[in-house]
Residue frames as qw, qx, qy, qz and C-alpha x, y, z in Angstrom:
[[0.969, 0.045, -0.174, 0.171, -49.99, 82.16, 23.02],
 [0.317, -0.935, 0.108, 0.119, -47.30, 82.16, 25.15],
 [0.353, 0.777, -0.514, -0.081, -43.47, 82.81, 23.86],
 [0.882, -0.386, 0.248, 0.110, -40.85, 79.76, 24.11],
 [0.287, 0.828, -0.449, -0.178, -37.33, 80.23, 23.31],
 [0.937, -0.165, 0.286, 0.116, -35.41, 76.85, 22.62],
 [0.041, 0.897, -0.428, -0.103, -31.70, 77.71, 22.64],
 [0.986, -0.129, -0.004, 0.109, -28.91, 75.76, 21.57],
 [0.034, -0.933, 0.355, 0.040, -25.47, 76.15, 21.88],
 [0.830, 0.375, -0.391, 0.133, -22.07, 74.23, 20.70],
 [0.876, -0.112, -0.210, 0.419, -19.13, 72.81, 22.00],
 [0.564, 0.400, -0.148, 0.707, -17.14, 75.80, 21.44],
 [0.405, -0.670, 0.115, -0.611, -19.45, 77.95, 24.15],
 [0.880, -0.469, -0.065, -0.046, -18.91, 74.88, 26.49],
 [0.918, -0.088, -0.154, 0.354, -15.62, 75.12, 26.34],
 [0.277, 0.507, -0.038, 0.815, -15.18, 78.61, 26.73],
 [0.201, -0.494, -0.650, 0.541, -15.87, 79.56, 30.34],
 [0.011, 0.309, 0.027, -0.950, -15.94, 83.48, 29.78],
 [0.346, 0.085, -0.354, -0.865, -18.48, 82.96, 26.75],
 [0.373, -0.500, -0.779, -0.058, -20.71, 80.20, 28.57],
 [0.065, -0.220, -0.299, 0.926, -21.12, 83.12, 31.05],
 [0.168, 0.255, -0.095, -0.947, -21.77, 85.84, 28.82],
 [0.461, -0.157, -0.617, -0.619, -24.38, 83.65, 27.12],
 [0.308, -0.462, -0.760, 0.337, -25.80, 81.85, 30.20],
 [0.106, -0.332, -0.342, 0.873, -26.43, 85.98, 31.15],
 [0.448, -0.120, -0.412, -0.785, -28.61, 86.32, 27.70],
 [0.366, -0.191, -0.864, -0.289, -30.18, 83.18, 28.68],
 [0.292, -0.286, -0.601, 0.687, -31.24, 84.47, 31.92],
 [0.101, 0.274, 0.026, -0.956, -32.80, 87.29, 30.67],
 [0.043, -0.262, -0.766, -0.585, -35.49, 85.89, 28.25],
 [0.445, 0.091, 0.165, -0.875, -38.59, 86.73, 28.23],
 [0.805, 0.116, -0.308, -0.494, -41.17, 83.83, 28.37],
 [0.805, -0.460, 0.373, 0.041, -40.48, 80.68, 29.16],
 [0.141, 0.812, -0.544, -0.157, -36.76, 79.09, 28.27],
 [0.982, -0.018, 0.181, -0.057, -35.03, 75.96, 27.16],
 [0.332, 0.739, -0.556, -0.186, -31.29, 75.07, 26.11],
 [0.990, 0.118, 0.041, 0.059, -29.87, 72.42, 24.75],
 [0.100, -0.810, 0.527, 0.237, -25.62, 72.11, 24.65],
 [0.947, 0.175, -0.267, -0.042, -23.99, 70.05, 23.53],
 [0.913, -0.200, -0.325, 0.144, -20.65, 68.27, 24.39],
 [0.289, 0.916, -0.276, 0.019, -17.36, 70.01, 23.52],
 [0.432, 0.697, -0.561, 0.111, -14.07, 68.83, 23.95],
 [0.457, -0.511, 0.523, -0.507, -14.10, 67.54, 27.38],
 [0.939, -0.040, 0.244, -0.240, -14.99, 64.09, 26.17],
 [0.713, 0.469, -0.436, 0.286, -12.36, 63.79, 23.57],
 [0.213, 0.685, -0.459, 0.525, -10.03, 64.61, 25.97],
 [0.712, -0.365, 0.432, -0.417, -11.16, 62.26, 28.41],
 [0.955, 0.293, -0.037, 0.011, -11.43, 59.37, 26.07],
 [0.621, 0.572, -0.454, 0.286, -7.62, 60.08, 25.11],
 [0.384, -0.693, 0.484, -0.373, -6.79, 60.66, 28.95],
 [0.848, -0.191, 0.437, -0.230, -8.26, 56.61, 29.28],
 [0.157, -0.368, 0.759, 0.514, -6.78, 55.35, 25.62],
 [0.404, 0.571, 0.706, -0.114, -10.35, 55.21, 24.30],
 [0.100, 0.005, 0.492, 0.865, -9.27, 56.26, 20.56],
 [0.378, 0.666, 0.481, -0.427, -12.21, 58.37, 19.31],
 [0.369, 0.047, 0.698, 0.612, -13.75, 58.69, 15.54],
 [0.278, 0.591, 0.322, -0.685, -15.21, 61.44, 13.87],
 [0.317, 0.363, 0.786, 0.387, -17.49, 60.77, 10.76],
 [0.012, 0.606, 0.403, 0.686, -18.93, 64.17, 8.93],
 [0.098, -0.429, 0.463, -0.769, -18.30, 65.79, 12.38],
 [0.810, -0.375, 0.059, -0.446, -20.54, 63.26, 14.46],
 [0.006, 0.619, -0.773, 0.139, -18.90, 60.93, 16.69],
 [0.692, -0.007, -0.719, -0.060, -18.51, 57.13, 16.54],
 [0.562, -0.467, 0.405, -0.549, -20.18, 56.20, 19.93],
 [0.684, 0.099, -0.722, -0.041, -18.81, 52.92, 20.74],
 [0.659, -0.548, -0.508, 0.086, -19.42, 51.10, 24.46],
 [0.511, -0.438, -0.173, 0.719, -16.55, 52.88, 26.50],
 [0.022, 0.273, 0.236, 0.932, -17.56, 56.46, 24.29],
 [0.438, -0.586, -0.596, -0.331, -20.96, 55.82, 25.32],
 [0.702, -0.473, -0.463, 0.262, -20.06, 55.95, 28.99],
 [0.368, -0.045, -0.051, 0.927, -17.54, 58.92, 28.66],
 [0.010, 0.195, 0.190, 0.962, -20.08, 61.18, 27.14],
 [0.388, -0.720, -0.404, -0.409, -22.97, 60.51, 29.15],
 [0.609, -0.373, -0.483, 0.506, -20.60, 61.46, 32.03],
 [0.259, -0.245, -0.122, 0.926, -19.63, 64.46, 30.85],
 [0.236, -0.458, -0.476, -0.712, -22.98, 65.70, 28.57],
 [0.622, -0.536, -0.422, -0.384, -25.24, 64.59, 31.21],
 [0.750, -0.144, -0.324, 0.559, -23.00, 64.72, 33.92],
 [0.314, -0.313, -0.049, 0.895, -20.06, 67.63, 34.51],
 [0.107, 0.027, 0.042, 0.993, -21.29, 70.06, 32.01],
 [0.320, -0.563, -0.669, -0.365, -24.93, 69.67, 32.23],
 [0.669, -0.604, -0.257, 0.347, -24.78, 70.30, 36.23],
 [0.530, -0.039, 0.109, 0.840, -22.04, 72.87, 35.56],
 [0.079, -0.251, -0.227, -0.938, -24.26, 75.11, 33.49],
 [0.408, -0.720, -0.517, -0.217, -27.51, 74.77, 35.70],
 [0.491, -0.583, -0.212, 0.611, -25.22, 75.86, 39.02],
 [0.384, -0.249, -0.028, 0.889, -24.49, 78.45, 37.49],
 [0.275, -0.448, -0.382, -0.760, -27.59, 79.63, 36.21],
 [0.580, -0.682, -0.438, 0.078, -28.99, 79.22, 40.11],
 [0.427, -0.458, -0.102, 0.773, -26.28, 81.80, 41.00],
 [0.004, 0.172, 0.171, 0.970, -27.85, 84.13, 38.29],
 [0.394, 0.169, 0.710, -0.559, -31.06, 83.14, 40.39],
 [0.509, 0.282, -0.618, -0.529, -32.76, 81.09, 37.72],
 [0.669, -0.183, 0.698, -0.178, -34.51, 78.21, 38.64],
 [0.603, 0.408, -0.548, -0.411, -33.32, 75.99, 36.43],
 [0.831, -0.174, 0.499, -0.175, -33.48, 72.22, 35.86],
 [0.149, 0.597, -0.717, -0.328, -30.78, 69.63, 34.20],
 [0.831, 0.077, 0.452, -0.316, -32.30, 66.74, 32.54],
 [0.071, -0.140, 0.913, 0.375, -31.13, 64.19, 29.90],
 [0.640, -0.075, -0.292, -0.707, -33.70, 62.87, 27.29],
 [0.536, -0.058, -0.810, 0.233, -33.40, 59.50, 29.75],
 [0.020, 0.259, 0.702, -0.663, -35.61, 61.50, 32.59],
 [0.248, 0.353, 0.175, -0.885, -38.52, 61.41, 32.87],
 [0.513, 0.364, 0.765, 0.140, -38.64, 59.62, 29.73],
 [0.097, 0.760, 0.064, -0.639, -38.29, 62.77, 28.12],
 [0.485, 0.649, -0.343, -0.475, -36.94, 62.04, 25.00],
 [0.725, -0.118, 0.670, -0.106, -37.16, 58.54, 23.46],
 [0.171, 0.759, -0.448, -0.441, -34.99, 57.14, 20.90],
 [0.958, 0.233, 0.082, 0.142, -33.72, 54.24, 18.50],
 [0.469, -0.477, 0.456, 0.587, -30.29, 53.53, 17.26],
 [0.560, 0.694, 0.006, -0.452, -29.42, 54.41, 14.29],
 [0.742, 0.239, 0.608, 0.149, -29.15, 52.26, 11.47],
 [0.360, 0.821, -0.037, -0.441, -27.02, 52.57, 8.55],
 [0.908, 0.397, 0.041, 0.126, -25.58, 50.89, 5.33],
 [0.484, 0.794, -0.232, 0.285, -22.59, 53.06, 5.01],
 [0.014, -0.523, 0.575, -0.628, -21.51, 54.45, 8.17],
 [0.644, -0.512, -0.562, 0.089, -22.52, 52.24, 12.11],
 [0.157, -0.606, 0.261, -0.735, -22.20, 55.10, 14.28],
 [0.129, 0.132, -0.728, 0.661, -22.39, 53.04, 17.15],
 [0.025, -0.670, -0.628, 0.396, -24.82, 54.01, 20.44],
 [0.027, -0.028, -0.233, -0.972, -25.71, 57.02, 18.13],
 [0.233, 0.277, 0.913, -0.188, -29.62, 57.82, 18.68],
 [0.105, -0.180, -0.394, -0.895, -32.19, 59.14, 16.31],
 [0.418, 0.035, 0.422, -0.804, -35.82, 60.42, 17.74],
 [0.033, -0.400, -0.883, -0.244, -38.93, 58.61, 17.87],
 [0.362, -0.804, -0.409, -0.236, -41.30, 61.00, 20.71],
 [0.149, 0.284, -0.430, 0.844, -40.26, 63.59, 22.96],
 [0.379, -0.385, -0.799, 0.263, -42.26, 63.69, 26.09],
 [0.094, 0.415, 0.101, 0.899, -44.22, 66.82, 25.95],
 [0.556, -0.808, -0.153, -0.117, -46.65, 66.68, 29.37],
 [0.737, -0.439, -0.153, 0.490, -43.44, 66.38, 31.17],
 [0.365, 0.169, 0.194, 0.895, -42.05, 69.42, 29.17],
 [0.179, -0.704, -0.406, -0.555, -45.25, 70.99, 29.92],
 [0.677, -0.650, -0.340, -0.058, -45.86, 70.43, 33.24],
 [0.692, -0.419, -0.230, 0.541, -42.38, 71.86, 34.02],
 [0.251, 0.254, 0.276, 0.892, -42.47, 74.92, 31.94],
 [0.403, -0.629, -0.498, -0.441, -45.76, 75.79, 33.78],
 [0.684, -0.569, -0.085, 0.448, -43.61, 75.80, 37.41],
 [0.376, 0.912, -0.132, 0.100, -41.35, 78.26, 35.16],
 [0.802, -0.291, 0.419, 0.311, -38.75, 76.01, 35.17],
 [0.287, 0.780, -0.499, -0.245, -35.72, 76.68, 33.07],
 [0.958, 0.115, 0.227, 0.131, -34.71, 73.01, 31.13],
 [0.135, 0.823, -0.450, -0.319, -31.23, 72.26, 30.17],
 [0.937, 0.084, 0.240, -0.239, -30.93, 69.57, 28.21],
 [0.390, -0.469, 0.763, 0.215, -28.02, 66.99, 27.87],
 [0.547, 0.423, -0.613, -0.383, -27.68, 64.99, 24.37],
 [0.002, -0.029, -0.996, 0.083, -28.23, 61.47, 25.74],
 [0.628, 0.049, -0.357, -0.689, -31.35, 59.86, 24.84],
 [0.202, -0.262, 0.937, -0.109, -32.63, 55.97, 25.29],
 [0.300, 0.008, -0.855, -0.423, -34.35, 53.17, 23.58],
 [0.811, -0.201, -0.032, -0.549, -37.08, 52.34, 26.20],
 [0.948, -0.118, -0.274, -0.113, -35.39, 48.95, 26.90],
 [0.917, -0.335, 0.045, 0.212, -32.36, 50.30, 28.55],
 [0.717, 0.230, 0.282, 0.595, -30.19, 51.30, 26.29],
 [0.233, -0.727, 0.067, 0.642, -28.27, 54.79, 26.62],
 [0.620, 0.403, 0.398, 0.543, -27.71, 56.60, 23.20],
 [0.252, -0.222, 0.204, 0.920, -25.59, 59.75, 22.09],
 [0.381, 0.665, 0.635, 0.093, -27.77, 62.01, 20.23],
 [0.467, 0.201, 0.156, 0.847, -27.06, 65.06, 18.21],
 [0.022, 0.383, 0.459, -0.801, -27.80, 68.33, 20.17],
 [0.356, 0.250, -0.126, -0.892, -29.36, 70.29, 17.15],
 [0.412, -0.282, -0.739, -0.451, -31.80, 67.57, 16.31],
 [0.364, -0.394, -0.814, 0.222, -32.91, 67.55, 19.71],
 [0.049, -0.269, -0.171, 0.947, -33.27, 70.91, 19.92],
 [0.155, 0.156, -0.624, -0.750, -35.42, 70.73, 16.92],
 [0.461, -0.363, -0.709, -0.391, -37.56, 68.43, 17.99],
 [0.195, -0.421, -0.714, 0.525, -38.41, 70.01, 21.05],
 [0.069, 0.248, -0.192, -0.947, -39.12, 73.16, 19.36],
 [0.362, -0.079, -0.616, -0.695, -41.77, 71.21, 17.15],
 [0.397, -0.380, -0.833, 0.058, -43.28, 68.85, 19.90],
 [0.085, -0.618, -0.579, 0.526, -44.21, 71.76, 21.99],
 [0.102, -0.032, 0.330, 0.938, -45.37, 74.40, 18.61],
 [0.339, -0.527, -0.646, -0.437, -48.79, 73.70, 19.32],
 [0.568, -0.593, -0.480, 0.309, -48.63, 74.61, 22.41],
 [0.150, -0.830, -0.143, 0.519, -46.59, 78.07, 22.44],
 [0.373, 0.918, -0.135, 0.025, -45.18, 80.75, 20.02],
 [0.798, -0.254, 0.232, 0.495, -41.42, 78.70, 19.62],
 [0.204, 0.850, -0.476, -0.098, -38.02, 80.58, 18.59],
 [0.911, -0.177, 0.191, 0.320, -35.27, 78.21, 17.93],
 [0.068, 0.884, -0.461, -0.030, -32.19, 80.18, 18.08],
 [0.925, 0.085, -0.057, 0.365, -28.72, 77.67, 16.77],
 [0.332, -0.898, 0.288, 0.010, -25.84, 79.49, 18.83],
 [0.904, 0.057, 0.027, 0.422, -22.20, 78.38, 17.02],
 [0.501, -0.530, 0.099, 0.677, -19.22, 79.89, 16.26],
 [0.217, 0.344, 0.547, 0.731, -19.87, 81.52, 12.95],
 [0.187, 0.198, 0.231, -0.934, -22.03, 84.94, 12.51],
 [0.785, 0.254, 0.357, -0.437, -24.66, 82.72, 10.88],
 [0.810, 0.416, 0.330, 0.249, -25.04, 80.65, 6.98],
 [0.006, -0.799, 0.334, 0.500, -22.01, 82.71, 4.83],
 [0.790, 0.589, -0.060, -0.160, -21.46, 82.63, 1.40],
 [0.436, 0.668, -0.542, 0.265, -17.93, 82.71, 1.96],
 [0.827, -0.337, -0.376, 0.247, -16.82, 80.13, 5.00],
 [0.446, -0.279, -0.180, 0.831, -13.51, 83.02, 6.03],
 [0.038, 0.384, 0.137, 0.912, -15.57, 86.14, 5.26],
 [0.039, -0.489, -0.715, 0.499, -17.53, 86.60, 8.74],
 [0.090, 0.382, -0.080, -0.916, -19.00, 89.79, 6.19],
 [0.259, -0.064, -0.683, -0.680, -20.62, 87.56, 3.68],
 [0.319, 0.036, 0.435, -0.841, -23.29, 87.18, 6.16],
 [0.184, -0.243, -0.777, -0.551, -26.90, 85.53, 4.37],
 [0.311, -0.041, 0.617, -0.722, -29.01, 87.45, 6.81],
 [0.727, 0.082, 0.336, -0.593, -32.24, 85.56, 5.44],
 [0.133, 0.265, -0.828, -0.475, -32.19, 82.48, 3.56],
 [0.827, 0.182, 0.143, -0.513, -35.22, 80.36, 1.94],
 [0.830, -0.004, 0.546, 0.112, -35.24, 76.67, 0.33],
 [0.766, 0.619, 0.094, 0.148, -34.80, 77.75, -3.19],
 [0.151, 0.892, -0.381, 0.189, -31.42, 79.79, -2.17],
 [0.426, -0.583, 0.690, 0.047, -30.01, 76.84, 0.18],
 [0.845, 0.193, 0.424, 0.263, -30.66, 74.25, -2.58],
 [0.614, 0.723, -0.184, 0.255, -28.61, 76.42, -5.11],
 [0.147, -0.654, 0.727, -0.147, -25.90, 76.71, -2.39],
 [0.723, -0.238, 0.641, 0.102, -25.57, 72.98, -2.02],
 [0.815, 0.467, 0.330, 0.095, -25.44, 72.62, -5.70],
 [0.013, -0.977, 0.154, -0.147, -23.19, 75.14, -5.58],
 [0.797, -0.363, -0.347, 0.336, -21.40, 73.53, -2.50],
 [0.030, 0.591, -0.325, 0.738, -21.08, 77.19, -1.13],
 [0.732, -0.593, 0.022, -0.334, -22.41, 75.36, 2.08],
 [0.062, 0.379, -0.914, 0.130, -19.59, 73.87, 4.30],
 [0.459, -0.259, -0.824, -0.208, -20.79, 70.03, 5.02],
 [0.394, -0.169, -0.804, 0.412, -21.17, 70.64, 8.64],
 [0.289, 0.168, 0.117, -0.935, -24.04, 73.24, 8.03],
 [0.392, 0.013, -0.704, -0.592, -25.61, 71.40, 5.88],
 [0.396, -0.045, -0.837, 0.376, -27.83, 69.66, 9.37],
 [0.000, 0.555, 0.422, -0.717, -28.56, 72.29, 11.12],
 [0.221, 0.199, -0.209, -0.932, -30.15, 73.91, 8.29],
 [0.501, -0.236, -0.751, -0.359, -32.39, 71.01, 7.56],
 [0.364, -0.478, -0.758, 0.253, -33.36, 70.74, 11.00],
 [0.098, 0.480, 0.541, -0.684, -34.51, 74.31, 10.77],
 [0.419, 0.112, -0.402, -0.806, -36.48, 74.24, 7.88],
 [0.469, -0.321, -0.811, -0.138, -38.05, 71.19, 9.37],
 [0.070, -0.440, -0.604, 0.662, -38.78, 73.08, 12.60],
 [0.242, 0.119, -0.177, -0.946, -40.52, 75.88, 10.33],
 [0.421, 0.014, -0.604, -0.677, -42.63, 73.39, 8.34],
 [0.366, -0.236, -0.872, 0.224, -43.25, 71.91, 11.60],
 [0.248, -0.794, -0.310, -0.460, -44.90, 75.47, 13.03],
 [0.453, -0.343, -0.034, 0.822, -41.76, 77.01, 14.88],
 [0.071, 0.949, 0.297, -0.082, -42.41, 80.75, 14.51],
 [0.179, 0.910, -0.370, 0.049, -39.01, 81.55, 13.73],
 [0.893, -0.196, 0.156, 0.374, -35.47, 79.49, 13.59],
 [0.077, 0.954, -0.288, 0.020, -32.39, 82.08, 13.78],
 [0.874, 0.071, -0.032, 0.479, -28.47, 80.40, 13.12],
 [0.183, 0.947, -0.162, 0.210, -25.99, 82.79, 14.47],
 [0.533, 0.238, -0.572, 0.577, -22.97, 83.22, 16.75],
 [0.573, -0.525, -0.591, 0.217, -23.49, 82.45, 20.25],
 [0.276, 0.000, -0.195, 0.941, -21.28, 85.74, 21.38],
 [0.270, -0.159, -0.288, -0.905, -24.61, 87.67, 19.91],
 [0.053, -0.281, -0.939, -0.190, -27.22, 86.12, 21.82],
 [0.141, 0.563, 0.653, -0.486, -28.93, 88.36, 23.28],
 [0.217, 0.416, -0.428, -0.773, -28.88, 89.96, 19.43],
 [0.255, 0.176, -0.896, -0.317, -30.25, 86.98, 18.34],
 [0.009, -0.454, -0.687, 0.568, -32.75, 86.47, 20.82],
 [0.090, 0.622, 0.183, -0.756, -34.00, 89.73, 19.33],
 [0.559, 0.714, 0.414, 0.082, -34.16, 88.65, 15.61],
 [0.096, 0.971, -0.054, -0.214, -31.25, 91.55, 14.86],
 [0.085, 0.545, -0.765, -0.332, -28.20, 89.41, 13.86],
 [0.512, 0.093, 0.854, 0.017, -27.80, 86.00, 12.29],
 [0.060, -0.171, -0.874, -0.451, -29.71, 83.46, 9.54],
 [0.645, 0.115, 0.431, -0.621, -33.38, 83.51, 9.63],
 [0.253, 0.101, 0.921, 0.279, -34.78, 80.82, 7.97],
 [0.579, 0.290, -0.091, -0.757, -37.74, 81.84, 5.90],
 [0.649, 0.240, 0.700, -0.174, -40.24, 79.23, 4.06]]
């Protein structure tokens, strides 16, 4: 079975030329075939405020109202999407830049909630896995933009590391999947300011005593579910580190592993 790495990477690499590089240069290198997901970074806020489209962040996810909606599928699916493919065609990669909205690639609802209305916010239904095949077979490099869409039309934000996640699972039958989460942290840490307290492996019974704990910060607390669902989904490995390290990470030699 062959390898698939499905990479994601935060805002804070998108907004860092020098480290989108230096990671674009791991990504380049894999072995097997390759997939990243990014996500937005700043570029939207900072649009929004440019236009006077006040923006609202709820447990770090962003209220996607009509005029948000529009901003961030310019710049997700848009500038930086298109941004990081050119420049993976100048490390001679052939890569392709797709939104889950080609292709029908990745197909979504809004999400629905009592507390919070997040807006055009979308949550998965099916991810479109001949098309994911059929271009990973051409050894196509995918970079996927966070925009999603209802089938009837309707554009919807979506949150990179779930979508990462569920590409990782929709195509685990199909090849030996890594899912590597690339942030700014050196991976899960007991201590939030001790980049030393490291947790180089961590299982369910150790992250439920950290949330009971609440040694987790909230805005881990996501991405760790969504890779302990990629595990139990039959991902072969889901690694949480700092993007700087990827091609360490890649390798399984720094970072979180998740364990069952």
């Amino acid at each position: 079975m062959e390898s698939l790495y499905v990479i994601k990477i935060g805002g804070n690499i998108v907004d860092n030329p020098a480290l989108l590089t230096a990671c674009l240069q791991s990504f380049a290198k894999v072995k097997g075939q390759a997939i990243l997901v990014h996500g937005g970074g700043k570029l939207a806020t900072s649009m929004a405020e440019s236009m006077g489209v006040e923006q609202t962040m709820v447990e770090g996810r962003r209220i996607t109202d009509e005029a948000t909606l529009k901003i961030v599928t310019m710049v997700y699916a848009g500038y930086i999407n298109k941004n990081i493919v050119a420049q993976l065609q100048a490390l001679g990669v052939a890569a392709m830049g797709l939104s889950g909205v080609d292709g029908n690639l990745i197909l979504a609802h809004k999400r629905t909630n009592a507390a919070i209305d997040f807006g055009m916010v979308g949550d998965i239904d099916a991810v479109n896995t001949d098309l994911l095949n059929q271009l990973l077979s051409n050894n196509t490099r995918l970079i996927i933009a966070p925009i999603t869409h209802d089938g009837k039309g309707q554009l919807l934000n979506t949150n990179a590391d779930t979508i990462a996640q569920s590409l990782a699972t929709a195509l685990a039958a199909k090849y030996k999947v890594h899912l590597i989460y690339g942030f700014e942290k050196e991976g899960v840490l007991k201590d939030i300011n001790d980049s030393n307290s490291l947790i180089a492996k961590m299982d369910k019974l150790l992250y439920k005593n950290m949330k009971e704990e609440k040694i987790i910060f909230e805005g881990m607390i996501p991405k760790i579910d969504n890779a302990f669902s990629a595990i139990e989904h039959g991902v072969q490995s889901v690694i949480i580190g700092k993007a700087e390290r990827m091609d360490e990470l890649i390798k399984g030699t720094a970072g979180t592993t998740i364990t069952n």
